[in-house]
ZADO-878265 format. One record per atom (N, C-alpha, C): y, x, z. Coordinates in steps of 0.02 Angstrom, whole numbers, padded with zeros to 5 digits, always signed. Layout:
YXZ;...
END
This chain:
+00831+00232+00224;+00825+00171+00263;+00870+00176+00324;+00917+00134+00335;+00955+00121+00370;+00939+00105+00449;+00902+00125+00509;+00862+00104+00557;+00905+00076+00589;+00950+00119+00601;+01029+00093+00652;+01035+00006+00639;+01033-00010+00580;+01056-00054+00570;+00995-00124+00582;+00937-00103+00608;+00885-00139+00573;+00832-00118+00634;+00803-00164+00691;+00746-00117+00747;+00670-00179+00699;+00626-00140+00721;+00580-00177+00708;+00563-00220+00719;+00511-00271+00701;+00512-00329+00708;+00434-00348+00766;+00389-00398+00759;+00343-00389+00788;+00275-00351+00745;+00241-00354+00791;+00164-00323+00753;+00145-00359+00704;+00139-00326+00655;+00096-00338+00595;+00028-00348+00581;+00030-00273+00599;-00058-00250+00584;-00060-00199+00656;-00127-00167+00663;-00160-00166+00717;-00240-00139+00700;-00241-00072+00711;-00314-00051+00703;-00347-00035+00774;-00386-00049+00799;-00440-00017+00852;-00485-00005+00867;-00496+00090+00845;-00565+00106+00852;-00619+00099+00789;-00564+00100+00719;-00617+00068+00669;-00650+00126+00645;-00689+00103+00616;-00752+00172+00589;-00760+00155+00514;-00793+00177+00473;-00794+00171+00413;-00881+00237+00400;-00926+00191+00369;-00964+00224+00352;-01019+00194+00283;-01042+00259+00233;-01060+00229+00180;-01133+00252+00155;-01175+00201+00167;-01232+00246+00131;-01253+00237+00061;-01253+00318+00027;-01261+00342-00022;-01356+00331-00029;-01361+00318-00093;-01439+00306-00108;-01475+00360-00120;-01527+00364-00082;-01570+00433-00075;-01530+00475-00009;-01507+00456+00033;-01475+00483+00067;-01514+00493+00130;-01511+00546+00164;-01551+00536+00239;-01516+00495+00295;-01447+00532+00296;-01402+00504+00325;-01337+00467+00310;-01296+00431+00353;-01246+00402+00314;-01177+00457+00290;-01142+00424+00267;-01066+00468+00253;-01017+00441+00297;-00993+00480+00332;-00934+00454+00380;-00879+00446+00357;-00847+00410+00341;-00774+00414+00311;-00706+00427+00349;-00718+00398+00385;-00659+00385+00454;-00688+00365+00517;-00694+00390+00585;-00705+00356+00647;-00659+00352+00693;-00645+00303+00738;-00622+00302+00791;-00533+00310+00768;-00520+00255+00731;-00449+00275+00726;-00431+00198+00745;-00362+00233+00775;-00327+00155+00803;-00247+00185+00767;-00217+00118+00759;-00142+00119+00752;-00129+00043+00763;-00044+00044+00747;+00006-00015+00732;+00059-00010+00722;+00082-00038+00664;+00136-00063+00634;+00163-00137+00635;+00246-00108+00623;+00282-00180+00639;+00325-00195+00595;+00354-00259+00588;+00384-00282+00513;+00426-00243+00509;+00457-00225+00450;+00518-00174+00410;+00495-00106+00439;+00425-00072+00448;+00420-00010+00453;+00380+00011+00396;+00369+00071+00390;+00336+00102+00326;+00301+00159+00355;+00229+00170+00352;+00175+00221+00377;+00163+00249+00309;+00167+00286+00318;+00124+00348+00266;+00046+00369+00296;+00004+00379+00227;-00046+00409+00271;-00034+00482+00221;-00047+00533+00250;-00057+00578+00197;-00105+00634+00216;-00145+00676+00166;-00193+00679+00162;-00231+00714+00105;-00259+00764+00121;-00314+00779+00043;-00333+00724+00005;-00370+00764-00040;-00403+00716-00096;-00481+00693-00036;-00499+00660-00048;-00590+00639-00011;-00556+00638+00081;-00522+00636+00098;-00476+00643+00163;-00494+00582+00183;-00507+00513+00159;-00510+00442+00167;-00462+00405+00187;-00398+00440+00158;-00342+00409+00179;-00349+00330+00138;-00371+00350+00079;-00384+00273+00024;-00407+00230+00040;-00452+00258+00067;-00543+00203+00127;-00501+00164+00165;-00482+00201+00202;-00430+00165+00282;-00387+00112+00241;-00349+00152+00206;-00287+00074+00192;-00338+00036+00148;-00393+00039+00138;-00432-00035+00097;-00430-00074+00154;-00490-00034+00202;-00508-00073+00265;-00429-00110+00279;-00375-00083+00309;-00330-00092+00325;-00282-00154+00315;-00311-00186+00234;-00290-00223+00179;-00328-00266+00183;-00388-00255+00211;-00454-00322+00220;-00488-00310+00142;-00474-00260+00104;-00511-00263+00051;-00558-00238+00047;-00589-00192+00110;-00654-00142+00110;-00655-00194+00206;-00723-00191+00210;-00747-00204+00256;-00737-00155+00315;-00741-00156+00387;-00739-00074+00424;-00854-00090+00463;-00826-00029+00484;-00917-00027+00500;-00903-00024+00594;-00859-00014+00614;-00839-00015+00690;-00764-00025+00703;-00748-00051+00749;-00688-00077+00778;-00672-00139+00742;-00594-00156+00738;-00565-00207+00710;-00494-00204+00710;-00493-00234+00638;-00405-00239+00635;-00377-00309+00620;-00333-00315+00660;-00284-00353+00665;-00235-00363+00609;-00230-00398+00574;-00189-00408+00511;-00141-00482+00498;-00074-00486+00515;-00030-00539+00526;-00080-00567+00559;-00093-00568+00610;-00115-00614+00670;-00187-00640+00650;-00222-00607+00602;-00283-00624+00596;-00333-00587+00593;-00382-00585+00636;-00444-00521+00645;-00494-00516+00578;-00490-00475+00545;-00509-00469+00474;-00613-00457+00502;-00614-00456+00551;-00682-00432+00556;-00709-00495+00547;-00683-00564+00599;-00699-00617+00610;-00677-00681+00563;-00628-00663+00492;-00624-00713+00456;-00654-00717+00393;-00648-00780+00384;-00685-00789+00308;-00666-00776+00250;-00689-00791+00204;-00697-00741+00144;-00621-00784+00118;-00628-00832+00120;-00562-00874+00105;-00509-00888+00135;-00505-00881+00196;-00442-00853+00258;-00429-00790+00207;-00479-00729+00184;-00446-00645+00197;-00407-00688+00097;-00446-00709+00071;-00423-00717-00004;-00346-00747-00007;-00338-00814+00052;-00278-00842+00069;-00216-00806+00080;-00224-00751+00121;-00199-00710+00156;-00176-00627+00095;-00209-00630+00054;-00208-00568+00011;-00159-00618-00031;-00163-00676-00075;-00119-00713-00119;-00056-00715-00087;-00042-00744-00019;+00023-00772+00001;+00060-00707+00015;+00037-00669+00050;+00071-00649+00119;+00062-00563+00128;+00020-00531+00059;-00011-00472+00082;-00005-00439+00002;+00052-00385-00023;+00066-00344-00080;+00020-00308-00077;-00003-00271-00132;-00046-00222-00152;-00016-00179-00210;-00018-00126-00201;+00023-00072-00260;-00019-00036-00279;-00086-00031-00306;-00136+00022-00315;-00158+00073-00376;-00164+00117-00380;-00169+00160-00432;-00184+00134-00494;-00218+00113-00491;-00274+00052-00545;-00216-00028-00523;-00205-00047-00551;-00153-00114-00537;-00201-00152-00553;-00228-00216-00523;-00285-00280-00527;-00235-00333-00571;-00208-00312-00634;-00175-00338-00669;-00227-00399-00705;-00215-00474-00714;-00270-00509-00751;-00265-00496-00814;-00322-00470-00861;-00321-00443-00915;-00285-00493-00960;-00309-00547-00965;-00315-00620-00993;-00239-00648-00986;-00214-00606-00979;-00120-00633-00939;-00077-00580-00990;-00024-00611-01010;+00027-00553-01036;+00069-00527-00952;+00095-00482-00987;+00125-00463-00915;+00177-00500-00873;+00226-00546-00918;+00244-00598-00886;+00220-00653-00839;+00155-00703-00870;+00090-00693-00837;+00084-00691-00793;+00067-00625-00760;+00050-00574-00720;+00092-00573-00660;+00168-00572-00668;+00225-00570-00636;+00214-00644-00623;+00210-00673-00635;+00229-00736-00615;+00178-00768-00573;+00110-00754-00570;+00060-00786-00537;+00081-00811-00469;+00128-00736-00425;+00149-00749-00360;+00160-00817-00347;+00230-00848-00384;+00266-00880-00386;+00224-00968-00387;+00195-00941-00451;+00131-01021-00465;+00096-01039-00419;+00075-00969-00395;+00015-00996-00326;+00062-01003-00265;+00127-00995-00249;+00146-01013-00190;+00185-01086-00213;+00196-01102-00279;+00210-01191-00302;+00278-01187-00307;+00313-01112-00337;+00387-01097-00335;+00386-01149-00417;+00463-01164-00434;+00455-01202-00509;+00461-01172-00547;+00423-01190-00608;+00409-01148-00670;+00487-01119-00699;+00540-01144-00699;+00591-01144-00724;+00632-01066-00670;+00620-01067-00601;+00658-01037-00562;+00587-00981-00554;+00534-00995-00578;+00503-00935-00592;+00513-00899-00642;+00498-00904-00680;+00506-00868-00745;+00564-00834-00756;+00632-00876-00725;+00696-00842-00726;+00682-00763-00680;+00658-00768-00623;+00664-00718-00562;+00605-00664-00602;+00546-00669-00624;+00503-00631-00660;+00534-00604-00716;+00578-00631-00764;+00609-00610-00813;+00640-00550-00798;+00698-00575-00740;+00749-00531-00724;+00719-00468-00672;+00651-00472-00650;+00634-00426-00590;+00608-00382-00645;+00567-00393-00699;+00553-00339-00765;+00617-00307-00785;+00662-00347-00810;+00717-00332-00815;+00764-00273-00784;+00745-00278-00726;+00775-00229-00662;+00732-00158-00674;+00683-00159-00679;+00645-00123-00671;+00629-00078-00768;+00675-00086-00791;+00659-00073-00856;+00586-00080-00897;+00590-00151-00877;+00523-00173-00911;+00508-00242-00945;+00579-00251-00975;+00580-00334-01008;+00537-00316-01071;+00517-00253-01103;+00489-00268-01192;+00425-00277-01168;+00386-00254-01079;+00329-00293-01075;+00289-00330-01071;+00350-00386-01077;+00348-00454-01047;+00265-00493-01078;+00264-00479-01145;+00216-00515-01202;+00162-00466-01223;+00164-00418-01179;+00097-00371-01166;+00052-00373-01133;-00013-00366-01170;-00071-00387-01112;-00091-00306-01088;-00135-00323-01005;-00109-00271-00964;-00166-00205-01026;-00234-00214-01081;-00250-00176-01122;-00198-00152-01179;-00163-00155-01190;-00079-00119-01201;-00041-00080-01196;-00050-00095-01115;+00019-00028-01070;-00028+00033-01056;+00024+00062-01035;+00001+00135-01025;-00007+00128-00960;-00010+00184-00920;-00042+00151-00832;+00019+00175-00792;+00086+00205-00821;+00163+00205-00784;+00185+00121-00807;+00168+00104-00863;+00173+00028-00905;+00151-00035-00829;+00083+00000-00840;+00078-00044-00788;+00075-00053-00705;+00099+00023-00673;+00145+00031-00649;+00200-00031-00631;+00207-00007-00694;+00288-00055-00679;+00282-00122-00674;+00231-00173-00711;+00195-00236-00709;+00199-00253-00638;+00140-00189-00616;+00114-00213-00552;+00180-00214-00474;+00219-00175-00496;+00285-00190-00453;+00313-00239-00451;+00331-00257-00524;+00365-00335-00540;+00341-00363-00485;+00286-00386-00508;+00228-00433-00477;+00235-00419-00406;+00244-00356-00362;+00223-00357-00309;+00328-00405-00286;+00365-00380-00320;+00430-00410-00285;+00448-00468-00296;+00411-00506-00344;+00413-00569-00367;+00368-00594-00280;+00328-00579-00271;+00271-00618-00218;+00342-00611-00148;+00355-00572-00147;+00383-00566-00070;+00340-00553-00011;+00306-00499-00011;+00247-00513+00042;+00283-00482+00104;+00251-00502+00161;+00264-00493+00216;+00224-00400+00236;+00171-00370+00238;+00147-00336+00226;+00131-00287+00156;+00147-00232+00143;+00123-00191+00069;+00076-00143+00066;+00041-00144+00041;-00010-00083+00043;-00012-00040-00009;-00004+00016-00023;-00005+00054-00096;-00017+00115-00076;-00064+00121-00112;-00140+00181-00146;-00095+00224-00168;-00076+00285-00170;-00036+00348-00230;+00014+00310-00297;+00054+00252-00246;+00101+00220-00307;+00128+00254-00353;+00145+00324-00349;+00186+00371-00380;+00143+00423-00419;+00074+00415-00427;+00021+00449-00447;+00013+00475-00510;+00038+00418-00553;+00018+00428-00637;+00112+00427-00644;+00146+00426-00617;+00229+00393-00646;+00274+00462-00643;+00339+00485-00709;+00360+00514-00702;+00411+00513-00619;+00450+00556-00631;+00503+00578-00576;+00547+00494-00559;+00563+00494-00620;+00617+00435-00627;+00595+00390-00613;+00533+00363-00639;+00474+00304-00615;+00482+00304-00535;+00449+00349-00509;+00442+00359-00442;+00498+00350-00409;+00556+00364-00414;+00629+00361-00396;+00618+00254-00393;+00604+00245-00447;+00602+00162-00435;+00556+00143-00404;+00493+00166-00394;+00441+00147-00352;+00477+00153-00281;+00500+00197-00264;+00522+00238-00179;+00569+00178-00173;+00625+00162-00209;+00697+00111-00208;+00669+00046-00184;+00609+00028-00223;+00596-00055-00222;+00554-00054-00153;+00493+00004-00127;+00469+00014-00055;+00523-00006-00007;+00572+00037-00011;+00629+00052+00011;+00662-00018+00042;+00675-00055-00005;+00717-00137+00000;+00658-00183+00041;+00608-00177+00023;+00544-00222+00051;+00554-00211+00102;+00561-00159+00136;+00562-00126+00207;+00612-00153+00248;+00658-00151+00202;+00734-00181+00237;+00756-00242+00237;+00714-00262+00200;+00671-00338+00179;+00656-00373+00255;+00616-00325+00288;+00581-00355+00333;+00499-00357+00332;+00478-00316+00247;+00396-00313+00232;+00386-00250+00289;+00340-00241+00315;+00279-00185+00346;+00254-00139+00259;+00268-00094+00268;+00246-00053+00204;+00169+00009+00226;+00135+00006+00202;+00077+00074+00213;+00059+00098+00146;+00095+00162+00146;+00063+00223+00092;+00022+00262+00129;-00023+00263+00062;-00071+00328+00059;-00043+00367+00007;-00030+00444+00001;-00001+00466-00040;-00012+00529-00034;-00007+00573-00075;-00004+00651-00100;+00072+00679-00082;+00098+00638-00122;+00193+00649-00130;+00232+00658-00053;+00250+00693-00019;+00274+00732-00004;+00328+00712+00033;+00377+00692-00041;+00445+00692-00023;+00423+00586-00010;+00390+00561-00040;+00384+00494-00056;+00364+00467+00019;+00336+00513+00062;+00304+00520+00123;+00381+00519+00180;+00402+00568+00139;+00471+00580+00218;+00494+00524+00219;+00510+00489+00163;+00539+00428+00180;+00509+00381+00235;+00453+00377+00255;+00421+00329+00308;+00461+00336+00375;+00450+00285+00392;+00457+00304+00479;+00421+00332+00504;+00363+00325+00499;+00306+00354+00529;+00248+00387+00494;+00237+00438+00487;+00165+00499+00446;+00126+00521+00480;+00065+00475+00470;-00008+00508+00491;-00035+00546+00440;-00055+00627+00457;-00089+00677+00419;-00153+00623+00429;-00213+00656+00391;-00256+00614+00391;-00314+00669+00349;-00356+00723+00385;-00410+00767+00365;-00472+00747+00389;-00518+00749+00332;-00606+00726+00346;-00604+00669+00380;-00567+00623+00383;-00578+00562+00409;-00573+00547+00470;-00523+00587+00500;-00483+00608+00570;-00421+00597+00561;-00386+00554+00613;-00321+00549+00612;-00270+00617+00645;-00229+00669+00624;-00220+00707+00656;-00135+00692+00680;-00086+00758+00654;-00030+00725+00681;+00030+00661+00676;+00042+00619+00727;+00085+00575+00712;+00160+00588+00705;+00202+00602+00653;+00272+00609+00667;+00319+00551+00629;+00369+00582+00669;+00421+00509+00648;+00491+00510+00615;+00486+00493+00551;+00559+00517+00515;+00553+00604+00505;+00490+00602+00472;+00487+00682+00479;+00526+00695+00415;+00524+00780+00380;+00568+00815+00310;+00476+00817+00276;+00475+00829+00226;+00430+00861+00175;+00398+00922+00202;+00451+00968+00222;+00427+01026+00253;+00378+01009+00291;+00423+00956+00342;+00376+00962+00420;+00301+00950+00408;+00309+00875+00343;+00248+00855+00347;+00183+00898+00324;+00215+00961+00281;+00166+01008+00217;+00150+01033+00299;+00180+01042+00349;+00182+01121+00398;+00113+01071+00454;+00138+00991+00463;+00072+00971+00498;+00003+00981+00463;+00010+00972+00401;-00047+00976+00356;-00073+01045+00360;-00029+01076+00352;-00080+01174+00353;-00119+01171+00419;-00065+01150+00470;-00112+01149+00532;-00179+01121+00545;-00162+01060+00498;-00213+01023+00494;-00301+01051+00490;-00276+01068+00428;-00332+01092+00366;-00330+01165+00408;-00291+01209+00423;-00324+01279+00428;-00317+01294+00481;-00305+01260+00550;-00277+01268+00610;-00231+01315+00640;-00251+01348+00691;-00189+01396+00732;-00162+01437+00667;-00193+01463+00650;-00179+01523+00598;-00152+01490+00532;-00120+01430+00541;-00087+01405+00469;-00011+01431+00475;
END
């Protein structure tokens, strides 16, 4: 990503102070997931969260996304307080204006994958003719035109993977959110997952990974480690190295 060429834009999103807590049945007490974390991001930047497995890096970017509720604080999301809007403001706001890339792709079963790709387009009232062309060709790009007439019980889950990308670059969202995009996908996959993040960014989308990957991570501008549901170090334009070397610290402290 080219920064020189490109400063950020205004605030996006905006966390303060949110908490996250879950009670388990038969439980005495609750489960903490995350407390007391604040951030913000701004258009054409890309946050990483990264993080163990059970770390709640996943939790946070739901909350984050307006797709999980928070249990304290509030976030700010394109100019709208997700604590205080309605169920049909956050639904409005997830269709137009807000990508999702998630392990599990919310592909409509009932849809071939063309379909699928194309919904963006229908629900924002683009024409059927100049849709279908741009969905065609964004599968296309993505080496995925023979899935066009596949329903998403079909593909394999790099298959749909690739669906759920279409779909996310067909929408144009202003904001992206994606869960371990690179999770189930070979090397090469991932190479196209990182490329198309990549352009959104330079696009002018706000991007937030949660991720394992490493190298998929350096690419951000910005990497929050993220242990037991604690935000720990913030760095910026970090290497792979740096980020594995905040993480030891993380997890095993002085002595990492």
């Amino acid at each position: 990503m080219d920064q020189a060429a490109q400063s950020p834009g205004p605030t996006v999103l905006s966390a303060h102070k949110i908490s996250k807590v879950f009670w388990m049945k038969g439980a005495r007490h609750p489960l903490q997931v995350f407390s007391g974390v604040s951030l913000t991001l701004r258009a054409g930047e890309m946050l990483a969260l990264v993080g163990p497995s059970g770390s709640g890096k996943s939790t946070l970017l739901r909350c984050l996304a307006g797709l999980e509720p928070v249990t304290e604080g509030h976030v700010v999301l394109l100019e709208t307080n997700l604590t205080r809007a309605s169920r049909a403001t956050l639904a409005g706001m997830l269709r137009e204006n807000v990508g999702l890339l998630l392990i599990n792709p919310p592909l409509v079963p009932s849809l071939t994958s063309l379909q699928n790709v194309e919904l963006p387009g229908q629900l924002a009232g683009r024409s059927s003719w100049s849709n279908r062309e741009l969905s065609l060709r964004t599968l296309d790009e993505l080496g995925a035109a023979d899935l066009a007439r596949k329903t998403p019980e079909q593909l394999t889950p790099p298959q749909a993977a690739k669906v759920s990308l279409a779909r996310l670059l067909t929408q144009r969202p202003k904001i992206v959110f994606a869960d371990e995009p690179t999770g189930r996908l070979s090397t090469s996959d991932s190479k196209l997952v990182l490329r198309s993040l990549k352009k959104l960014s330079r696009d002018g989308a706000a991007v937030v990974l949660a991720t394992h990957d490493l190298h998929l991570a350096s690419q951000a501008d910005h990497v929050i480690t993220v242990v037991d549901g604690a935000l720990g170090a913030t760095l910026d334009r970090p290497s792979a190295e740096q980020i594995l070397a905040a993480m030891d610290q993380a997890v095993y402290g002085e002595d990492a």
